[in-house]
N, C-alpha and C positions, 0 to 999 in steps of 0.2 A: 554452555548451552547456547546454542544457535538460534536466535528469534528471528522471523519475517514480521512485519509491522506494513503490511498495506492499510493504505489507507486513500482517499478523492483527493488529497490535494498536496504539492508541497509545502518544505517546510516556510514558504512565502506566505501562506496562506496561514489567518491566525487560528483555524481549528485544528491546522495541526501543532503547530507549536502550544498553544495552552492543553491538548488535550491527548498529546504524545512526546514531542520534541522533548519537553521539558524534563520529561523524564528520562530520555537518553544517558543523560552522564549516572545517574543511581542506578541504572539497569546494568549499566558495565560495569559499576563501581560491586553489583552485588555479584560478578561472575559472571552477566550473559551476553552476547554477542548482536545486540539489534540490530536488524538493517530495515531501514526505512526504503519502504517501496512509493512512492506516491504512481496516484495513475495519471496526472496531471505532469507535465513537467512543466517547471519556473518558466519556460517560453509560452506554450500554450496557455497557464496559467493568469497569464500578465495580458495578454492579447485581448483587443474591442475586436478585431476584424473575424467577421464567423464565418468566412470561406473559408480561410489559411484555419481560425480553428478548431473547425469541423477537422481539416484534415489531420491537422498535428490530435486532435483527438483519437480519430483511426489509428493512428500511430502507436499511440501512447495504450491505446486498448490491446492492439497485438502485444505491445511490450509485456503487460499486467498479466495475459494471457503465460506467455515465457516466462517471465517471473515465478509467476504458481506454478505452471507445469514442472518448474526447479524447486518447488518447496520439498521434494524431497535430502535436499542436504542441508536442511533447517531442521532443529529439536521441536517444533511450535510457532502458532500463529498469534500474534498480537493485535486484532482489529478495532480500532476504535470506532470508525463506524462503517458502511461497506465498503467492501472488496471493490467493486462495482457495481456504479450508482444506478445503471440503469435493469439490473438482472436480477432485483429482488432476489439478493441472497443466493443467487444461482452459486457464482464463485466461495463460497463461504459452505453451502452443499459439499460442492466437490472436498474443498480441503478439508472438510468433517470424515467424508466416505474414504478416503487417501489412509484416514489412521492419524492424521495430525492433529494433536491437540490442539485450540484455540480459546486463546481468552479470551 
């Protein structure tokens, strides 16, 4: 079983590690295949400077955009908390209407 696991932030960030990361290795160990999406990457992430990360954020929203648009060769959605932060659940709609189960 093929899981998507977006989630706001990488695994830098400790919401995702306490409230997803950590289960990565039991999730394979029981059969499934996570892959962790974050919409953040470790560079934008880690960044004070909000010119550069504004933009690496545009970035990083097309990407999360491509990602989901590919959740078709996933069995299911793993969200711990949104998709994207600023779209009230917008992206988390779509992968419902798609036919993709989400936890």
């Amino acid at each position: 079983m093929r899981l998507l696991c977006p989630g706001p932030m990488p695994v830098e960030g400790a919401g995702c590690r306490y409230r997803l990361a950590q289960y990565l290795p039991a999730l394979r160990a029981a059969g499934t295949a996570p892959a962790l999406a974050a919409l953040h990457s470790a560079t934008a992430f880690s960044l004070a400077q909000w010119g550069r990360k504004a933009w690496l954020f545009t970035l990083d929203s097309l990407r999360r955009v491509v990602a989901l648009a590919g959740s078709r060769n996933v069995d299911g959605a793993l969200v711990y908390r949104e998709a994207f932060p600023i779209s009230s659940a917008l992206l988390e709609r779509w992968l419902a209407r798609s036919g993709l189960p989400i936890i």
